[in-house]
TORMILO-462424 format. One record per residue: residue in one letter; x negated, y, z negated of N, C-alpha, C, O, CB in turn. Coordinates in pm, whole numbers, plus 50000, padded with zeros to 5 digits. Atoms other than C-alpha are relative to their C-alpha. Glycine has a CB too. Layout:
<nodes>
<code->A, npx->X, npy->Y, npz->Z, capx->X, capy->Y, capz->Z, cpx->X, cpy->Y, cpz->Z, opx->X, opy->Y, opz->Z, cbpx->X, cbpy->Y, cbpz->Z>
...
</nodes>
This chain:
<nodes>
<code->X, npx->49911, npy->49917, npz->49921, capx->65080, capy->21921, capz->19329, cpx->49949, cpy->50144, cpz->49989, opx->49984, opy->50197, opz->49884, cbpx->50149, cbpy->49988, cbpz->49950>
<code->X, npx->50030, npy->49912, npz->49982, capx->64921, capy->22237, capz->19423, cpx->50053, cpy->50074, cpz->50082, opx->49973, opy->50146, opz->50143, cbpx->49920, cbpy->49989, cbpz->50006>
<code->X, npx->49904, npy->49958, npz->49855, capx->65205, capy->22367, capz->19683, cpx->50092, cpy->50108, cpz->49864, opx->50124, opy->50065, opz->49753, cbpx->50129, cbpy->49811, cbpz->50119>
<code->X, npx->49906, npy->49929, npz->50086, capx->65415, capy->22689, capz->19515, cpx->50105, cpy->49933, cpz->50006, opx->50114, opy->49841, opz->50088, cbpx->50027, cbpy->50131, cbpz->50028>
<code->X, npx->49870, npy->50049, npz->50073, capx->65766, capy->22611, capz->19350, cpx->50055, cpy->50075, cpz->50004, opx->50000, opy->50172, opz->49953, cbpx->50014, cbpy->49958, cbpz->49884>
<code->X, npx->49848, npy->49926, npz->49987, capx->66106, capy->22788, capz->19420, cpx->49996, cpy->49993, cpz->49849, opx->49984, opy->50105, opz->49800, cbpx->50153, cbpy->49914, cbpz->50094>
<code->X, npx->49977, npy->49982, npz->50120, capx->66132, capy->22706, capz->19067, cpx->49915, cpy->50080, cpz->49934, opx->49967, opy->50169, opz->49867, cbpx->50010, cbpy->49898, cbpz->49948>
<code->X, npx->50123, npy->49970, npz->50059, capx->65836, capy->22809, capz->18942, cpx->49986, cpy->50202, cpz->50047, opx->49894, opy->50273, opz->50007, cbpx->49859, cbpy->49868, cbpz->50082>
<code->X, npx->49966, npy->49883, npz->49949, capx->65944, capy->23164, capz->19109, cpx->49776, cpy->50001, cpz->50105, opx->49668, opy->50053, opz->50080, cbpx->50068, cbpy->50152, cbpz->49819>
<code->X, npx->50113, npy->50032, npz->49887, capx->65656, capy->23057, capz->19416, cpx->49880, cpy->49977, cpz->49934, opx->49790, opy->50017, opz->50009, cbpx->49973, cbpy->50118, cbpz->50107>
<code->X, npx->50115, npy->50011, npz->50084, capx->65364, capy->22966, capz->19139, cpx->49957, cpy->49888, cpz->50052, opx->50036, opy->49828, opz->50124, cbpx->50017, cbpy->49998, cbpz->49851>
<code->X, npx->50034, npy->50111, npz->50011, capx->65180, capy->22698, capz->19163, cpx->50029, cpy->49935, cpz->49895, opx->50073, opy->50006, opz->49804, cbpx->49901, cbpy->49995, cbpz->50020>
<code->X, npx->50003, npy->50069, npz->50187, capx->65195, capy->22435, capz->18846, cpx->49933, cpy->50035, cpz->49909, opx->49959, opy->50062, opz->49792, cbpx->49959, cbpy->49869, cbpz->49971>
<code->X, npx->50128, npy->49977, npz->50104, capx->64851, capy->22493, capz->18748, cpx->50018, cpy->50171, cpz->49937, opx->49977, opy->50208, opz->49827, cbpx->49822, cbpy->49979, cbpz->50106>
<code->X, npx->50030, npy->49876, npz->50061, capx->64918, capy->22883, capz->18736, cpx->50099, cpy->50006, cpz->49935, opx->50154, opy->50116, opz->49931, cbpx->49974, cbpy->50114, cbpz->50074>
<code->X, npx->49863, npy->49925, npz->50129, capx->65205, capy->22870, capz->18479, cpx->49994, cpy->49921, cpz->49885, opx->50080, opy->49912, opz->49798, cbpx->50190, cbpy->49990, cbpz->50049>
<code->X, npx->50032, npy->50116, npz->50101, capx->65035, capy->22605, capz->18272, cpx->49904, cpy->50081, cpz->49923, opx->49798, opy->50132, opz->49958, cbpx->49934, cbpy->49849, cbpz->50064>
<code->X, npx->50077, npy->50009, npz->50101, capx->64932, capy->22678, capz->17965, cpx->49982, cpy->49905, cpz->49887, opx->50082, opy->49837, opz->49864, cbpx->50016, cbpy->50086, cbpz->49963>
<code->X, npx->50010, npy->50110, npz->50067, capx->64784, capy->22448, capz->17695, cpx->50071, cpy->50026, cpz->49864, opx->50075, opy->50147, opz->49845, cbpx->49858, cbpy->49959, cbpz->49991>
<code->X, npx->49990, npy->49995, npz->50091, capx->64913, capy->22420, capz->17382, cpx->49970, cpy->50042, cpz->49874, opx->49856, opy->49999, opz->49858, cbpx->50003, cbpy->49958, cbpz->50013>
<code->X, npx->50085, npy->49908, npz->50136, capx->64834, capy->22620, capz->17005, cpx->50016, cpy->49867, cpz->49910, opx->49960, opy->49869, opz->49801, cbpx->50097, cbpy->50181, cbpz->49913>
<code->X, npx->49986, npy->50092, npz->50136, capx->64917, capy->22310, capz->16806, cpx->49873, cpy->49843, cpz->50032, opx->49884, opy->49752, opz->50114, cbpx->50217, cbpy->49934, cbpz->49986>
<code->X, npx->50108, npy->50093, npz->50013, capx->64598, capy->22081, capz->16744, cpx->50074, cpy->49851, cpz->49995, opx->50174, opy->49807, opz->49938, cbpx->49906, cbpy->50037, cbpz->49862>
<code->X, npx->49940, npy->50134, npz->49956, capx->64619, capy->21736, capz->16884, cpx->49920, cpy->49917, cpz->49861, opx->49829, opy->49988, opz->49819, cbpx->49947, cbpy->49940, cbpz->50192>
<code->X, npx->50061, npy->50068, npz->50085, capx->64491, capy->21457, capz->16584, cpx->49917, cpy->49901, cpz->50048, opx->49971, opy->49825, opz->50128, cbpx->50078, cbpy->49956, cbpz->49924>
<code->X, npx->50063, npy->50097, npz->49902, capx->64207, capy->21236, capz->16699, cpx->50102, cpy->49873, cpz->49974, opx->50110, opy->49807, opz->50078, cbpx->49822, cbpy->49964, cbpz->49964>
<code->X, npx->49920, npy->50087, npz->50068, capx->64446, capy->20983, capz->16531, cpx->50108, cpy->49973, cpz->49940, opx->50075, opy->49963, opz->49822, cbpx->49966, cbpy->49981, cbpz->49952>
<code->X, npx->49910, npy->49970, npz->49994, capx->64778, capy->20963, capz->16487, cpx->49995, cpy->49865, cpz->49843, opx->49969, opy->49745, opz->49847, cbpx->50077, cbpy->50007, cbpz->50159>
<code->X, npx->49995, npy->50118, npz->50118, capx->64813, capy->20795, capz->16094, cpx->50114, cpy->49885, cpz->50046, opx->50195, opy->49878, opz->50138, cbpx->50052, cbpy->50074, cbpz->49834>
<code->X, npx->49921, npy->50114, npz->49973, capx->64966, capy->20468, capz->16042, cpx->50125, cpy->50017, cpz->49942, opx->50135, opy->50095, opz->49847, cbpx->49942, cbpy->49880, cbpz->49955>
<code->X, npx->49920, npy->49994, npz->50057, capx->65287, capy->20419, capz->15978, cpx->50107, cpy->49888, cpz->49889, opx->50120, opy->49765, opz->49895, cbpx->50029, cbpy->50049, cbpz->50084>
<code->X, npx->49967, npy->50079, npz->50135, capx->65475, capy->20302, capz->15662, cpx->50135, cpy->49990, cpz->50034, opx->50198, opy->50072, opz->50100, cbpx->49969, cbpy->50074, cbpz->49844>
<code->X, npx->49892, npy->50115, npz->49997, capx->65761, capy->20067, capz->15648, cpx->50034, cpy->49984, cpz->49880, opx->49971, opy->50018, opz->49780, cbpx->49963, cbpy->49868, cbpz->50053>
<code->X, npx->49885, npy->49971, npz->50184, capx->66000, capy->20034, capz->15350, cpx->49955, cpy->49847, cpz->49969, opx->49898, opy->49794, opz->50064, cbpx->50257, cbpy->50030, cbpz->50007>
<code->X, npx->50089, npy->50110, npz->50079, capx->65879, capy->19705, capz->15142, cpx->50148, cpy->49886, cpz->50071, opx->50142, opy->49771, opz->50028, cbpx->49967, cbpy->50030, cbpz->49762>
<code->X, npx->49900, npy->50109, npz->49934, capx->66205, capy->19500, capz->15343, cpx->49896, cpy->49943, cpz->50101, opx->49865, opy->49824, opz->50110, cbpx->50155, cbpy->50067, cbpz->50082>
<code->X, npx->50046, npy->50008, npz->49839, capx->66010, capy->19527, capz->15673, cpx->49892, cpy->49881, cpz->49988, opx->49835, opy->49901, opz->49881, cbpx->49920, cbpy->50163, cbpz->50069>
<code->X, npx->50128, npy->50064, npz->49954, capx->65724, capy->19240, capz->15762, cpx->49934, cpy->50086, cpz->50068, opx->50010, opy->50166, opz->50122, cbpx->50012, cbpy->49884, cbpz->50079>
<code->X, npx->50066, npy->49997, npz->49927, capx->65448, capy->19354, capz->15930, cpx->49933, cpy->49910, cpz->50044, opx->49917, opy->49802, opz->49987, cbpx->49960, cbpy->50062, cbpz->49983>
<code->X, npx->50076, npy->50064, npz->49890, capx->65244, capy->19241, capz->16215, cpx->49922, cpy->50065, cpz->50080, opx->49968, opy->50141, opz->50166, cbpx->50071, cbpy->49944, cbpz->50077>
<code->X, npx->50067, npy->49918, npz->49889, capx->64938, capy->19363, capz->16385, cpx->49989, cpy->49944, cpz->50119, opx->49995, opy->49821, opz->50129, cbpx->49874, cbpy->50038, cbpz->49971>
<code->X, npx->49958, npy->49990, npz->49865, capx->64951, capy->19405, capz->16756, cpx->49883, cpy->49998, cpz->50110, opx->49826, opy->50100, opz->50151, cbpx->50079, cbpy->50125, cbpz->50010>
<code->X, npx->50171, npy->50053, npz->49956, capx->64635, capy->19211, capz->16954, cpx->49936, cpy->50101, cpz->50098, opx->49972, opy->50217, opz->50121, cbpx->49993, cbpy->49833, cbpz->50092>
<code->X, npx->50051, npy->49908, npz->49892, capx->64453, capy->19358, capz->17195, cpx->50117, cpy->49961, cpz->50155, opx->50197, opy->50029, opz->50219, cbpx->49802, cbpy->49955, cbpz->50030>
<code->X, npx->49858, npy->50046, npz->49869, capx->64676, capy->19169, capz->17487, cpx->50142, cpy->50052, cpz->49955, opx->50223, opy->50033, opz->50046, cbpx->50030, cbpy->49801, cbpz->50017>
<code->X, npx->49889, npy->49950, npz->49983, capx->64981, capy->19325, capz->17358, cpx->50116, cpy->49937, cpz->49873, opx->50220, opy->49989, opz->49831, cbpx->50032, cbpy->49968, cbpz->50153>
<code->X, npx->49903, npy->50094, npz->50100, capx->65132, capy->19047, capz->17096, cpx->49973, cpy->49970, cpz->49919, opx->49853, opy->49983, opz->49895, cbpx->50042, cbpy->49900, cbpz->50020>
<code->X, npx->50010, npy->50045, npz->50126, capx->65186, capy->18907, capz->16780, cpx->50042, cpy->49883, cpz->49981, opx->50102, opy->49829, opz->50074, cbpx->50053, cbpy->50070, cbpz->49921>
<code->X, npx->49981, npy->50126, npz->50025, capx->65230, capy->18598, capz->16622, cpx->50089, cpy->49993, cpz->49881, opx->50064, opy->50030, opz->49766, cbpx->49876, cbpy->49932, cbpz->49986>
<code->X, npx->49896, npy->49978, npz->50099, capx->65570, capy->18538, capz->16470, cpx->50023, cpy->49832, cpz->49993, opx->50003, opy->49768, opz->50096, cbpx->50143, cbpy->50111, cbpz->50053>
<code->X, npx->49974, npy->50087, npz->50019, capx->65662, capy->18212, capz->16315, cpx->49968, cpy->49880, cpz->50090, opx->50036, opy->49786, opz->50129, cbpx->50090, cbpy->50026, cbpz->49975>
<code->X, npx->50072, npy->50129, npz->49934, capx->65395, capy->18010, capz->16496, cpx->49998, cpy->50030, cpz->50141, opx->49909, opy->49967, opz->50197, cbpx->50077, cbpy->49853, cbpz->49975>
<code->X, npx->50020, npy->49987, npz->49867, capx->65456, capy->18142, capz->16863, cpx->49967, cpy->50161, cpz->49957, opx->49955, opy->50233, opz->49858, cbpx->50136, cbpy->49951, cbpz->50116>
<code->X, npx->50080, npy->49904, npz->49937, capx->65334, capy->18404, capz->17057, cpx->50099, cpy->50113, cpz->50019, opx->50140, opy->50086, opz->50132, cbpx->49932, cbpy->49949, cbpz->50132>
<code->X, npx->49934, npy->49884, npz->49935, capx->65565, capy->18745, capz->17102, cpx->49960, cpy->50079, cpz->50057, opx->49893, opy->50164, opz->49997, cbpx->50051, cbpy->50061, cbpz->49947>
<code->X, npx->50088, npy->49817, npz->49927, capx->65451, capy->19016, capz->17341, cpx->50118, cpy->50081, cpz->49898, opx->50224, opy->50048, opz->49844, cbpx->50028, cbpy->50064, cbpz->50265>
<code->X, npx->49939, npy->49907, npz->50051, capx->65519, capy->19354, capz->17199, cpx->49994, cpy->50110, cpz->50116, opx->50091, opy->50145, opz->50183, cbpx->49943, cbpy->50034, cbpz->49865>
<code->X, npx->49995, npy->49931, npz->49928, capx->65367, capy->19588, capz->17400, cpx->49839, cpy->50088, cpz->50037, opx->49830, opy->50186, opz->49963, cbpx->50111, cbpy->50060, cbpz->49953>
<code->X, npx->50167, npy->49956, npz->50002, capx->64968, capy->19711, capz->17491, cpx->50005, cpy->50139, cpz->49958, opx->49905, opy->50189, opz->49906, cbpx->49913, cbpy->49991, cbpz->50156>
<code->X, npx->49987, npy->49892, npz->50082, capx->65102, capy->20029, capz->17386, cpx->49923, cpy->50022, cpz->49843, opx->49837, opy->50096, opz->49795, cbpx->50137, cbpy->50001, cbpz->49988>
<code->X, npx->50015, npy->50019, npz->50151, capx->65104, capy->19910, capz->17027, cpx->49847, cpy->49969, cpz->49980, opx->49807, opy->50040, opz->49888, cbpx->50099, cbpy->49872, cbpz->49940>
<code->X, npx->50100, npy->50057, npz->50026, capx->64752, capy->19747, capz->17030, cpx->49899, cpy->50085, cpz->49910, opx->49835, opy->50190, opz->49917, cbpx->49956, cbpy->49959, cbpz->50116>
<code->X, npx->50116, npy->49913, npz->50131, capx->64556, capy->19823, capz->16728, cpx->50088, cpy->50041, cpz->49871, opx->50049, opy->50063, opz->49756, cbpx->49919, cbpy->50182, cbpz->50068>
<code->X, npx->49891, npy->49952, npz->50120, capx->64893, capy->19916, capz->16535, cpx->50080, cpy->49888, cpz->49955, opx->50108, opy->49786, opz->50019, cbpx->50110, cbpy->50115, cbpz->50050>
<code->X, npx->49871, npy->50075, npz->50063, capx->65143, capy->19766, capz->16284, cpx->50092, cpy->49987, cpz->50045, opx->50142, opy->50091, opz->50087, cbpx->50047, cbpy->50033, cbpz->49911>
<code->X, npx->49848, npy->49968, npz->49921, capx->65438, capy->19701, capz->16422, cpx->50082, cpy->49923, cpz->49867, opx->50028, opy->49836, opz->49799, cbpx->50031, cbpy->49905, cbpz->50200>
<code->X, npx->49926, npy->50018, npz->50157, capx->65738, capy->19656, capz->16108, cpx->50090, cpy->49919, cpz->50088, opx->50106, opy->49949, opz->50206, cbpx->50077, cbpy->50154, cbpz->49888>
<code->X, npx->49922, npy->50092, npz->49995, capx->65973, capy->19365, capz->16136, cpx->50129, cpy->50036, cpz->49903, opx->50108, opy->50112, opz->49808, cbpx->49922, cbpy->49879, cbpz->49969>
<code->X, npx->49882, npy->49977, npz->50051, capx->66344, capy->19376, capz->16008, cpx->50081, cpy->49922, cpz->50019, opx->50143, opy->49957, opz->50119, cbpx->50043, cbpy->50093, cbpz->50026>
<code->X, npx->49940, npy->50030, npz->49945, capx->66546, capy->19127, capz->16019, cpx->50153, cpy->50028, cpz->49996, opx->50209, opy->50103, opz->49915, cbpx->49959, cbpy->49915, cbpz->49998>
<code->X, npx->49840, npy->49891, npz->49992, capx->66916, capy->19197, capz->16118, cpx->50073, cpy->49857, cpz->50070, opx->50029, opy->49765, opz->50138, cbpx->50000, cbpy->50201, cbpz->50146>
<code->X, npx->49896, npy->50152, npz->49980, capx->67227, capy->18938, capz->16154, cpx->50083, cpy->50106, cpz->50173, opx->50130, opy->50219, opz->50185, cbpx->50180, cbpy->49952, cbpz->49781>
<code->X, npx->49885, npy->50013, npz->49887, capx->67408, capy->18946, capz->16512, cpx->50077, cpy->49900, cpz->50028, opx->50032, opy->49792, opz->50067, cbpx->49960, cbpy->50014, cbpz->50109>
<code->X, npx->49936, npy->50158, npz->49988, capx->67774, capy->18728, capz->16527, cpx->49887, cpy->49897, cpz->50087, opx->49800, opy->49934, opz->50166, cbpx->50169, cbpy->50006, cbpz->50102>
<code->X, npx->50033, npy->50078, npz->49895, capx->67656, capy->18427, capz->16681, cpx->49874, cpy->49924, cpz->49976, opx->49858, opy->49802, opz->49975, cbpx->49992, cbpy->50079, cbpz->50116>
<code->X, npx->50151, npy->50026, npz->49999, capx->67286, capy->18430, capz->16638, cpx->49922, cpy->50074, cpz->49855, opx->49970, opy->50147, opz->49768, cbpx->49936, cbpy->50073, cbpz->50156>
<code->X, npx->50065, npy->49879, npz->50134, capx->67012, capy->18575, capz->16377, cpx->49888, cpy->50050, cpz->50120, opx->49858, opy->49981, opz->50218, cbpx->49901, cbpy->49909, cbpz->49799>
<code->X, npx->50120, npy->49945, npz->49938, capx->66739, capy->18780, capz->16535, cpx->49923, cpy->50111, cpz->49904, opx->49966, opy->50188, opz->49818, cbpx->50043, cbpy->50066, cbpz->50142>
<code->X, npx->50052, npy->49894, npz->50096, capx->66453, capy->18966, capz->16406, cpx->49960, cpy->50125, cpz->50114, opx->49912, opy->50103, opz->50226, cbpx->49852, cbpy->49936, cbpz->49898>
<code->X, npx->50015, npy->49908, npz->49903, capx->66437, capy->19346, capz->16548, cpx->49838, cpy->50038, cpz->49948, opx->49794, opy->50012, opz->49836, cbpx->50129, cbpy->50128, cbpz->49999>
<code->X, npx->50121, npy->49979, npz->50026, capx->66071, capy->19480, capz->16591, cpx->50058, cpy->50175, cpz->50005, opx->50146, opy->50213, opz->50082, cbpx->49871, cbpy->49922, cbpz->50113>
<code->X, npx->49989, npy->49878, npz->49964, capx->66067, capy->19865, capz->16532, cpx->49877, cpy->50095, cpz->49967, opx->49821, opy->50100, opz->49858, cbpx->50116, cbpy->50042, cbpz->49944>
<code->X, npx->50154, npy->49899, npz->50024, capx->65762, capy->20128, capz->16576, cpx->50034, cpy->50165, cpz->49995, opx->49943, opy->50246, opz->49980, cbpx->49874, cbpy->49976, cbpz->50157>
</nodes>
């Protein structure tokens, strides 16, 4: 979008953009899970392998841990995935 902005008090985007002072990390560390949690790493297609089947997670995740928790809902049990 290179068209001025009413908002932008008639600027373009690019001319009111500036970059950032805070250094990006080539790598964002891994993250740690309290000794309850399972882990599971997260394939290249997107999923993990929980109790013999296949779960997608998300291609997001791929390459990362993803922590397991499980948690009671009436009715049912389910395990929540959280990143």
């Amino acid at each position: 979008m290179n068209r001025p902005l009413e908002a932008l008090d008639h600027e373009t985007p690019a001319a009111c953009y500036t970059s950032s002072p805070r250094p990006m990390p080539d790598r964002v560390p891994p993250l740690e899970y309290p000794d309850r949690f399972e882990t599971r790493y997260v394939s290249a297609n997107g999923g993990i392998r929980w109790n013999g089947r296949w779960v997608n997670v998300s291609t997001v995740c791929t390459g990362e841990y993803v922590g397991l928790e499980e948690t009671y809902v009436p009715d049912r049990s389910r395990r929540d995935c959280q990143r």
